[in-house]
N, C-alpha and C positions, 0 to 999 in steps of 0.2 A: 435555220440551222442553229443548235446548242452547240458550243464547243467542249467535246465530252473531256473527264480529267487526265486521261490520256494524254489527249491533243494539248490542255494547258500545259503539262508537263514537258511535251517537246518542244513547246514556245519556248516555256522558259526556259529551258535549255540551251536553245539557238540563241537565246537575248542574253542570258546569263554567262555563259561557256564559252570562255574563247576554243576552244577544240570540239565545238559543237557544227562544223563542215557538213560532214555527213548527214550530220541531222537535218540543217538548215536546206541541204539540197533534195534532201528526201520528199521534207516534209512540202516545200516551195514546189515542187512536181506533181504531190497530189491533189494539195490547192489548185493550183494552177489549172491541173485537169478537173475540176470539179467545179471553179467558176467559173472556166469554158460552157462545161457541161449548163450553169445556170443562165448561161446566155450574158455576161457579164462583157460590156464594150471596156474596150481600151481607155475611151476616150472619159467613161463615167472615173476614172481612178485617175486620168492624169493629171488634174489639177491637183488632187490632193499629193502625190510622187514631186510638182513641181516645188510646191510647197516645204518637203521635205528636203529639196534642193537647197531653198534658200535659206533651212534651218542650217543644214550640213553648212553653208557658206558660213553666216553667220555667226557660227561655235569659235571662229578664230577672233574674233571683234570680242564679242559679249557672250561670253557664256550665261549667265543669269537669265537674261535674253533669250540665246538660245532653250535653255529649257521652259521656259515660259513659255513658250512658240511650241514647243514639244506638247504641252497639256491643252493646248488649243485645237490641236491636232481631233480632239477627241469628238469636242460638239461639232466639228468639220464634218466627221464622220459619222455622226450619228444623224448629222442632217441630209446628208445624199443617202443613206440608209434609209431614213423615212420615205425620201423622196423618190427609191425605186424599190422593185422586190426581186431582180434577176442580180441574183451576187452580190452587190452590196453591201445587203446586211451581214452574207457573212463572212466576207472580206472586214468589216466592221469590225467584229466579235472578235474574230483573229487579232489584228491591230490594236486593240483596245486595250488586249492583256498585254501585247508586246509593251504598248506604250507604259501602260501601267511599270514593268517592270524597267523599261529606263527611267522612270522619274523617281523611284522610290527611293534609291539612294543616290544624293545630289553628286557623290564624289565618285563614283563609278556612269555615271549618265553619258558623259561622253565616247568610254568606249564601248556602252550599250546601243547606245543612239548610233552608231558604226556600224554595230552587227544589223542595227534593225533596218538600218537603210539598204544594209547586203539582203538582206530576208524580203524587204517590200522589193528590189529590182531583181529575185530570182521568184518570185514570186510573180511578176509581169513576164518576166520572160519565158515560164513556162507557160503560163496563161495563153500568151503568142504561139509560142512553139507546139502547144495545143489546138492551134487553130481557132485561136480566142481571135474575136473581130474588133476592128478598132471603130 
């Protein structure tokens, strides 16, 4: 999957926008249903969600840290992305630009990195509520 410029646009919206709800639960429902639809496990995305855990912990210790941990995020995902083709990649694609837009400015990262962790757990939970297998 290409993520067409549409679809960047409502990224960055949900990652940029604090009053981007709407969008983030729109948009997190058709994913969701779509890497059901790719055959996409639970279980292939939960280490990377745990990981994203222990950034969100970490933001209060070190931030520096924490975003550092953010951009690592990336070859994470691009390496279970190689390493299947049901969903992944484009659960990748999606996350990629998200990530992108928390790290580009250091001093907004934190309440970017917020939304994005709203967007990756509504994003699981439709997945689920679409009869995504774990």
């Amino acid at each position: 999957m290409t993520v067409s410029e549409e679809d960047k646009k409502l990224i960055s919206r949900i990652i940029i926008d604090k009053d981007a709800a709407g969008t983030l639960v729109s948009y997190a429902d058709r994913l969701g249903k779509q890497l059901k639809n790719e055959d996409l496990k639970a279980s292939q995305i939960r280490a990377i969600f745990d990981e994203v855990r222990q950034i969100e912990a970490l933001w209060l210790q070190d931030e520096d840290k924490a975003i550092y941990k953010v951009h690592l995020l990336k070859p994470k995902l691009a390496y279970r992305a190689a390493r299947s083709s049901n969903g992944v990649p484009t659960l990748k694609e999606v996350l990629t630009i998200a990530i992108d837009l928390v790290v580009e400015k250091p001093e907004l990262a934190k309440e970017r990195f917020r939304r994005f962790t709203e967007f990756f757990e509504a994003i699981i939970a439709y997945h689920k509520a679409h009869g995504g297998k774990d």
